[in-house]
N, C-alpha and C positions, 0 to 999 in steps of 0.2 A: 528410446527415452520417452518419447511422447506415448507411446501406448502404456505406458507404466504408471502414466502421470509426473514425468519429471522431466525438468530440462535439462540439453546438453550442450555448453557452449565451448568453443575454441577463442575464447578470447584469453589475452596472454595473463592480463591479472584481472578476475573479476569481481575478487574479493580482498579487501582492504583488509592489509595484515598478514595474510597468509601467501606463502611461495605463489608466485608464477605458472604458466603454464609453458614450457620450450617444446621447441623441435631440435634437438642436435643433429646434426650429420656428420658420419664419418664417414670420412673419406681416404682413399688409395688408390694406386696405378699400377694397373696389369699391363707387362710388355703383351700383345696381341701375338707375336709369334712363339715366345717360350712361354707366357702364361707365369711369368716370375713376377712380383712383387717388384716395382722399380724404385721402391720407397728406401729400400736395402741394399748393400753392397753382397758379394758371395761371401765376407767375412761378416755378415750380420751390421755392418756397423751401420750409419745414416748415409745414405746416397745425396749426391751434391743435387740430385730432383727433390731430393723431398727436404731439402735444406729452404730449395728456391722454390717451391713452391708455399710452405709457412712463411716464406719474407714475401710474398704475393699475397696471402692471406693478410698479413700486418698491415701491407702496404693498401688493400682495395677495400676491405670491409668498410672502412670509414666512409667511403665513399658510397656503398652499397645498400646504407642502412636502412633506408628506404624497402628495399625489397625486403629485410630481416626483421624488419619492423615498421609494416606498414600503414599501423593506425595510432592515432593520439592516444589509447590506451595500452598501446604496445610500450611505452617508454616509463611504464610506471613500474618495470621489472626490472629497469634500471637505477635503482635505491640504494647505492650503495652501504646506508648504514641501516638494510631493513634484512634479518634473517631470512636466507634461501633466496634472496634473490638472485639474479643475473648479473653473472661476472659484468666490470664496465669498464672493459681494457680489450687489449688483444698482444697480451701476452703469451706465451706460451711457456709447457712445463711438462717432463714426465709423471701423468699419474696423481696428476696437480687439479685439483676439482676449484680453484682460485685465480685460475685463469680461465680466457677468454677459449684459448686452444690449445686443448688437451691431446697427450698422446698417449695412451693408454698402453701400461703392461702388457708387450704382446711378442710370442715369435716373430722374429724377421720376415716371415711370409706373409704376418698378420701385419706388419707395421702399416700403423694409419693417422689420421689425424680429427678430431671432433671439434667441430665448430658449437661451442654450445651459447653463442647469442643469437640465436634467430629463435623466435616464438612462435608459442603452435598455432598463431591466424597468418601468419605469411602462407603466400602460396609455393605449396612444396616443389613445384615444375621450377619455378623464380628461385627459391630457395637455393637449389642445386645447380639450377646456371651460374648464379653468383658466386657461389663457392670453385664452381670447376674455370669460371673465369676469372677470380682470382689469381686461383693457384697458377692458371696457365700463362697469366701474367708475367706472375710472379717467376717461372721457369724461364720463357724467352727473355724477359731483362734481367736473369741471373739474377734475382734481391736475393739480398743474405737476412736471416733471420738477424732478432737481439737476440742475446743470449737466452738462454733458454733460464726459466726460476725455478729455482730450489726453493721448498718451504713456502707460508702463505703468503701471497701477497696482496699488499693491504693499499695499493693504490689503483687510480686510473689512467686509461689512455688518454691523453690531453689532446689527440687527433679523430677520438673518438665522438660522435654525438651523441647525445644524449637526450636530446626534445627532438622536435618533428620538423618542426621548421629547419634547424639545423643540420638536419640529415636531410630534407630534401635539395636546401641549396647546394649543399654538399655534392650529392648527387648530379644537379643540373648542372654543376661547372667542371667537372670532370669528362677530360674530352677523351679519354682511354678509354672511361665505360662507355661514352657515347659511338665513340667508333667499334668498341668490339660489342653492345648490345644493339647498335642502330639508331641514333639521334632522333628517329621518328618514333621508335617505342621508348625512348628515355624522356623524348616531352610528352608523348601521350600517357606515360605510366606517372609521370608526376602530376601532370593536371589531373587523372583522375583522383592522384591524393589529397591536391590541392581544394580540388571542389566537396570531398569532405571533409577538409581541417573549417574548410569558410561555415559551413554547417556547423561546425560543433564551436566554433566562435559566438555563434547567434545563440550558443543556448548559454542563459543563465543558471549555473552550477547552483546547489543545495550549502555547499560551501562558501562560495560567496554570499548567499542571503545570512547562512548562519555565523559567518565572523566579519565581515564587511557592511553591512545592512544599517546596522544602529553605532558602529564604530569611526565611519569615514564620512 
């Protein structure tokens, strides 16, 4: 980009108005021995894994959001009445581009699942632990998914966060993620976010002079 003269940013929305930038990941489980898809039963139908693991995914993103959205400008692809934005739920749905997590048209070998709220500035290594400790959550304490939605849906998770601060405290009181990420990188990966939310506190916005300034 730079030798071209132009720049190239990974921030999630860096223009006002227009879609987002995501990371989706999808995800699936290979038994290691047979190399089968454990997402599926041999009748094709949903395996009680991959039941329990989308009710892992419902259950921890909330808590996670932090790593899916790690900066004060990650959460402005959270709009829910702005076109293309990011789902702000974590529902799930066959083929459903209106929810949080999507299962996409696919052979039983292919069966998978897409996380499409994390954005393209989360770090991708973070990204995918969070997702595979989800789900593995979600398998060992057997959660059951909600039902799955049919058709668009037009609301949000009320367990979901949706500002910065809410998803860090989120995060820091959660002792599931702290035991299964390690309490020393769950306070150390928050204060690093912390110490740049305090920064962008200090700065006086273009917004605030221009509708606050001569008004209050």
């Amino acid at each position: 980009a730079l030798k071209h003269g132009i720049d190239a940013t990974f921030m999630a929305k860096p223009i006002e108005g227009e879609p987002g930038s995501a990371m989706h990941v999808h995800q699936s489980l290979t038994d290691i021995d047979t190399g089968k898809n454990v997402f599926a039963n041999e009748d094709g139908s949903d395996s009680d894994l991959f039941r329990h693991y989308i009710g892992g995914l419902q259950q921890y993103i909330p808590v996670l959001m932090p790593i899916f959205a790690p900066n004060v400008n990650s959460y402005r692809r959270y709009l829910a009445d702005e076109p293309g934005n990011a789902p702000t739920n974590v529902e799930w749905g066959f083929e459903n581009r209106t929810v949080g997590l999507r299962v996409p048209e696919a052979v039983p070998a292919a069966r998978r699942v897409e996380n499409r709220l994390p954005g393209s500035d989360t770090n991708s290594y973070l990204a995918l632990a969070g997702n595979l400790i989800a789900g593995y959550l979600g398998i060992i304490e057997k959660l059951e998914p909600r039902a799955a939605v049919n058709g668009r849906f037009n609301g949000d998770s009320a367990e979901l966060p949706t500002n910065f601060e809410a998803a860090m405290e989120a995060m820091s009181n959660s002792d599931a993620i702290k035991e299964a990420l390690g309490a020393n990188f769950v306070d150390g990966f928050i204060g690093t976010r912390n110490t740049e939310y305090e920064g962008f506190k200090r700065v006086i916005s273009s917004w605030e002079r221009e509708f606050l300034l001569s008004t209050v």
